[in-house]
N, C-alpha and C positions, 0 to 999 in steps of 0.2 A: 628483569625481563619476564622471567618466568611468573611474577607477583601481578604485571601488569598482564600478563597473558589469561591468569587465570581470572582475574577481575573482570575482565571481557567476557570469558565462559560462564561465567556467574551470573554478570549483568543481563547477558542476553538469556539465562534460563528462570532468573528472577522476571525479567520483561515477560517473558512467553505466560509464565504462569500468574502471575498480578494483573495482566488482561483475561484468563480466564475467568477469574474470580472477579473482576471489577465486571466484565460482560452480564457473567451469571446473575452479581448481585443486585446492580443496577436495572436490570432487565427486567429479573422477578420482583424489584419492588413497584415500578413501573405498572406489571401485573397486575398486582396486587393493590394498587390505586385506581384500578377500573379506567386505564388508559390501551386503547386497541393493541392489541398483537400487532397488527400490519404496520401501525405506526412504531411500534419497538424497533421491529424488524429491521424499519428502513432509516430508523434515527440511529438510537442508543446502540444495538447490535450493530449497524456499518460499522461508526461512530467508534465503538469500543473496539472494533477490531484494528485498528488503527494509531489505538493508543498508546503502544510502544511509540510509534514513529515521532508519534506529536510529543510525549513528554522528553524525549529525546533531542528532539529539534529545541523545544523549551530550555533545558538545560546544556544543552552545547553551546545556546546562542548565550545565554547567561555567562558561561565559562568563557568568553572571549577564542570557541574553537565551532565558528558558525560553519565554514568551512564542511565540516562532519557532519552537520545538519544538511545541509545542502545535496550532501554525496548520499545521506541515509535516504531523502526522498527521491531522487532523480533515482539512484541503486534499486530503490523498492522497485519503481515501475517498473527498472527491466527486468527484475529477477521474477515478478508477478507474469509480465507474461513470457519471457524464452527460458525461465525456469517453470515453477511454478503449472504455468500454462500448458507450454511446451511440452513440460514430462509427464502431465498428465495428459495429453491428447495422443501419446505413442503407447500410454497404456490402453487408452479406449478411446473412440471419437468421439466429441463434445458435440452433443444437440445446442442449438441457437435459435435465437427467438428472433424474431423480425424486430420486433420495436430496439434490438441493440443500436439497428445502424440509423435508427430513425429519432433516435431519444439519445440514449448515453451515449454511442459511438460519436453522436454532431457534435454534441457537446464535450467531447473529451479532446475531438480533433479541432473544435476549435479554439480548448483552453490549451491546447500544447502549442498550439501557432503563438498564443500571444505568452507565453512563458518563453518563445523563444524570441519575441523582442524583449522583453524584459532582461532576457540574460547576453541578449547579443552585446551590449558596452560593458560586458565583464564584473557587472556588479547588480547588486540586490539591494534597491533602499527604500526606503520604511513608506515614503508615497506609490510606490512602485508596487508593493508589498499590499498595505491595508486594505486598497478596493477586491482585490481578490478574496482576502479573509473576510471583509462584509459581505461579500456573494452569497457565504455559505449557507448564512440563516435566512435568506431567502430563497436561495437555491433546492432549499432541505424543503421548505415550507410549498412548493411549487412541486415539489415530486410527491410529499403526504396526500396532498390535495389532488393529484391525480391518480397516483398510484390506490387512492383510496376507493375511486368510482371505476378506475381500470385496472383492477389488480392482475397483473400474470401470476402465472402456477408459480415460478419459480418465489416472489412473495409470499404467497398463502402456504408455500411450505414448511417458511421460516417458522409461522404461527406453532410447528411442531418439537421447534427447538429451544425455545423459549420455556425457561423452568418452572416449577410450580413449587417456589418454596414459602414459608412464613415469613413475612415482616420482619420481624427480627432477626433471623438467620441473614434474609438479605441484605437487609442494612449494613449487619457484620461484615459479611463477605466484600461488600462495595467499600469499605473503608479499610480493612485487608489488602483487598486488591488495590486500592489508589494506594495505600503505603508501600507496597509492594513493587508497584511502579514508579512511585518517586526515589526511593531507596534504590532499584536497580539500575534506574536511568545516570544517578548521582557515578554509582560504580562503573558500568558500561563506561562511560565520558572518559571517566578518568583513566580507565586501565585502556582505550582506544585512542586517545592523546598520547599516554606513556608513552605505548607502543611504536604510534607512528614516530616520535622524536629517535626513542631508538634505534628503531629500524631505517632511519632515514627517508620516510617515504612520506605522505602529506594527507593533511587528517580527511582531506577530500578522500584520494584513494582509500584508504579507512573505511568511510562511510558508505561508499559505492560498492565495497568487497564486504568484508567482514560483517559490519553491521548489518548492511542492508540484507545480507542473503541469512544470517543467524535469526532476524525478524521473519524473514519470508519462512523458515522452515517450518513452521507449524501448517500455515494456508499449503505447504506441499505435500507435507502428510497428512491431513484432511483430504485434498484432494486424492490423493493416490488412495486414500482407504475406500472413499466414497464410491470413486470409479471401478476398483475391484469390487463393490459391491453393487454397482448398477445405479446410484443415485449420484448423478455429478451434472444434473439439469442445468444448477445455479452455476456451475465452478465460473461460467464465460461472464455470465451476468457480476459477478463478485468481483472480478478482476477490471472489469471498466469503471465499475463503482470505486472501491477501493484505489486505483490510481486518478480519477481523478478529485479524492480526496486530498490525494498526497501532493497534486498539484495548488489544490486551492486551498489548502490550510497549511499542510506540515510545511511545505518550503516556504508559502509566504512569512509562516510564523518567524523563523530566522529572520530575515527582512525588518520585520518591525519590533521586534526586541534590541537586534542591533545589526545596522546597516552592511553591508558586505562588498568586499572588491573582490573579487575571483580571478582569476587567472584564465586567458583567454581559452586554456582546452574545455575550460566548464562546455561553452558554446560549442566551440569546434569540435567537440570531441563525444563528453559524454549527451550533450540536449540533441546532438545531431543524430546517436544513435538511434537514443530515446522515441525520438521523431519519426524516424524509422522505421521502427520495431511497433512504436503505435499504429502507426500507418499496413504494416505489414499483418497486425492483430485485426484493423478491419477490414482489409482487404480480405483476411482467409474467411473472416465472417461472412461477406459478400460474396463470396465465391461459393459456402457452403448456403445458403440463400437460393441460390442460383436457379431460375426453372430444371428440373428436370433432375436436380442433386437429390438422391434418394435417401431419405432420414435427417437431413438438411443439417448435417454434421461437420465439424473443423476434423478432415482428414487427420490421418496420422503423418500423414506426407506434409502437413503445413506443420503439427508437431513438431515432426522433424528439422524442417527450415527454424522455426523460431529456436530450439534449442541451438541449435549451428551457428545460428546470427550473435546469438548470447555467449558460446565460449568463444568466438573471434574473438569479440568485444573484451572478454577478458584476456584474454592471449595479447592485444592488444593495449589492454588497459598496464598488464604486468611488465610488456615484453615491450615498452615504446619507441615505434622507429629512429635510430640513431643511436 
């Protein structure tokens, strides 16, 4: 127990830091071949931050334990916003952009509707699956192309975090970091399967708990640092990005690697929170929006609702009625 416990603490500190170096190195070579900032920004950078999840979903769905894949991306969303989100908007109020609820937010809320017919007959399968995963490269190619003639601040400020290193440093770094991530993904799996056989409990809950919120903890400490220092423009913007990436790739990828039956609570239980809690992310957007809302901010009082919504969810997720 203690072997597979600690192979989880492993995998998930090997993931955190094999995406940073896979970001950095990819990014700056990208750079470096006289390819725009704004497009890194909004490809490779989303993209790369996201890469625990995917190689993840990759190899659990390989492992015959898709299950944990499933739980890793549906978990990400919530913990992005009633953790993530959440505890950074009771630290400072989060500015919001109009085009959230008019661009990402439509399209986030209307890829979580049809994830939820997808999951409503208890399973994931591989036609059900692919047309969401072909979305994405044109999905990607419709936002470069706008985002390029429309750019918001929260974009061009990416341009500053993007690194300046050599060609060859980069290179290195990008093949570091993918080893890094395929290496820790291998261990994650496995000490997260161990576990859950031991403990009794289901590699779904696994991946909803454990996984899901051990990826999320970097995007929380970034947030929280940024926010204590006054730069946390993007944090809203990151978080409707990022989740619905998680929709339209990491969980499909399970899907079409190998087919999936699930167990009714997937629907009932976790896609309905889910559903929820996204709906409840644009509603406080909407509301900070609002004529006459001064700095056009997500309260600390919606902070606080979405973190509340998020430990039910876990109280209930640990503690299940009956």
């Amino acid at each position: 127990m203690l072997l597979a416990a600690g192979a989880v603490v492993a995998g998930l500190m090997g993931l955190v830091w094999g995406a940073d170096r896979f970001v950095v190195g990819s990014a700056s070579t990208a750079r470096n071949f006289g390819i725009s900032p704004l497009v890194i920004g909004l490809t490779i950078v989303s993209i790369g931050t996201s890469a625990p999840e995917i190689i993840v979903s990759i190899n659990a769905a390989l492992k015959g334990a898709g299950a944990l894949a499933v739980g890793n991306a549906l978990g990400s969303n919530l913990a992005n916003i009633g953790l993530v989100l959440g505890v950074t908007a009771l630290i400072a109020p989060l500015p919001t952009q109009k085009h959230l609820l008019s661009q990402e937010g439509a399209v986030l809320l209307v890829v979580t509707a049809l994830i939820g017919l997808l999951l409503y007959d208890g399973s994931l399968g591989f036609w059900e699956s692919l047309p969401l995963l072909l979305a994405v490269p044109p999905l990607l190619w419709i936002t470069v192309r706008y985002k390029t003639y429309h750019p918001t601040p929260e974009q061009l400020s990416l341009e500053e975090e993007i690194p300046r290193i050599g060609t060859g440093i980069s290179l290195v770094w990008l093949t570091i970091g993918l080893a890094a991530l395929l290496a820790s993904s291998e261990v994650l799996v496995w000490g997260a399967t161990t576990s859950a056989r031991q403990l009794g409990i289901s590699e779904l809950v696994i991946g909803l708990t454990v996984v899901a919120v051990g990826t999320s903890l970097p995007e929380l400490a970034a947030s929280i640092a940024s926010a204590l220092r006054g730069h946390h423009d993007i944090a809203v913007g990151n978080v409707f990005g990022s989740n619905l990436f998680n929709l339209m790739a990491v969980l499909p990828i399970a899907g079409v690697i190998a087919p999936l039956e699930l167990g009714a609570e997937v629907f009932s239980r976790d896609y309905l929170v889910l559903a929820g809690l996204t709906l409840a992310l644009f509603l406080a957007v909407a509301i900070a929006r609002r004529p006459g809302n001064p700095g056009k901010v997500i309260s600390r009082g919606s902070g606080l609702a979405l973190v509340a919504c998020y430990c039910g969810y876990w109280l209930w997720l640990l503690n299940p009625p009956g």
